[in-house]
C-alpha positions in Angstrom: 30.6 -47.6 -9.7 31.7 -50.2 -7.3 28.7 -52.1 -7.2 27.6 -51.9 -11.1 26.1 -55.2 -11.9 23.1 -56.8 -10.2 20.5 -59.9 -9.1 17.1 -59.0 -8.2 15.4 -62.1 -6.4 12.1 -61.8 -5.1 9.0 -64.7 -4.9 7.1 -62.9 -7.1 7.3 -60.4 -10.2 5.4 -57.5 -8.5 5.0 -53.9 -8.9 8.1 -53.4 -6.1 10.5 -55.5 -8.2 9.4 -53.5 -11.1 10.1 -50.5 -9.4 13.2 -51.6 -7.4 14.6 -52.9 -11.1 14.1 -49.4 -12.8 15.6 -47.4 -9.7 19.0 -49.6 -9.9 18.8 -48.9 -13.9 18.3 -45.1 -13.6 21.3 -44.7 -11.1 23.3 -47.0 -13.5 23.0 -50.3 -12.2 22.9 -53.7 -15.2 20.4 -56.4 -14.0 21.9 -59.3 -14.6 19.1 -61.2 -13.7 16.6 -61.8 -16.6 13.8 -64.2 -15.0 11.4 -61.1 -14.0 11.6 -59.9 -17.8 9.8 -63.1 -18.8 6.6 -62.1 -20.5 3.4 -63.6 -19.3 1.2 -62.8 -16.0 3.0 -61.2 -13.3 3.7 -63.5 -10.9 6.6 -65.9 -11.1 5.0 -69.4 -11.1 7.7 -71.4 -10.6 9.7 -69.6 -8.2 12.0 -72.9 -6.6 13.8 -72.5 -10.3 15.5 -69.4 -9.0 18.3 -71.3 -7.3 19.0 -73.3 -10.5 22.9 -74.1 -11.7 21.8 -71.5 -14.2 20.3 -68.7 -12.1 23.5 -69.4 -9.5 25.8 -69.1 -12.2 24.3 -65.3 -13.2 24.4 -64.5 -9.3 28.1 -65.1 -9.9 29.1 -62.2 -11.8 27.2 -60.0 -9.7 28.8 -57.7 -7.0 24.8 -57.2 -5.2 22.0 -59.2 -4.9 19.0 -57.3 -4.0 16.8 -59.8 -2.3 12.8 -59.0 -2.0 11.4 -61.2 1.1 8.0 -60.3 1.5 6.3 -61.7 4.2 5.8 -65.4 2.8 8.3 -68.0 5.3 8.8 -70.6 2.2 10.0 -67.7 -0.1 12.4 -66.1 2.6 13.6 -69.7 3.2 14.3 -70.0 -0.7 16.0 -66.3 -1.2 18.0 -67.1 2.2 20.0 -70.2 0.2 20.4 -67.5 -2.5 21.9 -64.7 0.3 24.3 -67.8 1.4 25.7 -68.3 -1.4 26.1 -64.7 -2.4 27.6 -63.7 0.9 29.8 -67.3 0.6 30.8 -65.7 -2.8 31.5 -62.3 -1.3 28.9 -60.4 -2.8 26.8 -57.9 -0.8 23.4 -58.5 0.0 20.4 -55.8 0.4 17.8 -58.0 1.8 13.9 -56.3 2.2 10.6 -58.3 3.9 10.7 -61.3 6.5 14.4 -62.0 7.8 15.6 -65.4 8.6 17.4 -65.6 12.1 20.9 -64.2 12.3 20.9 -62.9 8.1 21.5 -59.5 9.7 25.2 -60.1 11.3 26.3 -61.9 8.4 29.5 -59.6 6.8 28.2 -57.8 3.4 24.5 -58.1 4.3 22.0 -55.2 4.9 18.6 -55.5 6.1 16.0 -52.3 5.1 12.5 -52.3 6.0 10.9 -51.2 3.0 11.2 -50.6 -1.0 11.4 -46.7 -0.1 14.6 -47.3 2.1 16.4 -48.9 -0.9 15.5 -46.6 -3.1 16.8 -43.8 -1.3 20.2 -45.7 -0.4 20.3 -45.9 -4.4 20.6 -42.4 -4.5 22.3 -41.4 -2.4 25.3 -43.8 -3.5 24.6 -43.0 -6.8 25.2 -39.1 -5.9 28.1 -40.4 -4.1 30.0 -41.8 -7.5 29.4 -38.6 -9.0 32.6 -37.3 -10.0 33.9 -33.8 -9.5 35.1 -32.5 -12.3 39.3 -31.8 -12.4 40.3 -28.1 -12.6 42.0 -27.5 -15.9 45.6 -25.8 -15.8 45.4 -22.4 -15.9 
């Protein structure tokens, strides 16, 4: 798979990441990043951490981030410095919630309107890498 290894960033731990994490696992995705497997309550308290040397170094490796906006300006603001430096990386961005100006005609990003759309995509490109089996010699 082309895409195999991914960074979730979202402003908050909530039940959509959750999902969005375990629908990238079953179609054979790795998360790479590790922040939203922290025990405790399910928010992510100190979200401005997420752009860390550390955090930036794990978006590295990655060939996708999946970004989840939400609706909050300050978190869309924070996750947009994350899509730069992915997209100035080369790494594709799939970007859900509140856009920030011209995100959309930046090369390697795509914009979907909600968790559902992603999902789906998943699927269907995880259908797509399924390989047909060779014909043996007869």
């Amino acid at each position: 798979m082309r895409r195999n290894i991914v960074y979730l960033e979202a402003a908050d731990r909530t039940q959509d990441l959750l999902n969005m994490k375990w629908a990238l696992r079953s179609a054979g995705y790795t998360i790479a990043s590790k922040w939203h497997d922290l025990e405790g309550n399910i928010g992510c308290p100190n979200f401005k951490s997420h752009g860390s040397p550390e955090e930036l170094d794990g978006l590295r490796m990655c060939q996708l981030l999946v970004v989840l906006a939400g609706q909050s300006q300050e978190a869309a603001v924070q996750m947009g410095l994350m899509a730069g430096f992915a997209v100035a990386c080369g790494i594709e961005v799939w970007w859900l919630g509140r856009t920030l100006g011209h995100l959309s005609q930046l090369p390697g990003v795509q914009i979907f309107d909600t968790a559902d759309e992603i999902r789906t995509y998943i699927v269907k490109l995880a259908s797509a890498q399924i390989a047909v089996p060779e014909r043996l010699a007869a």
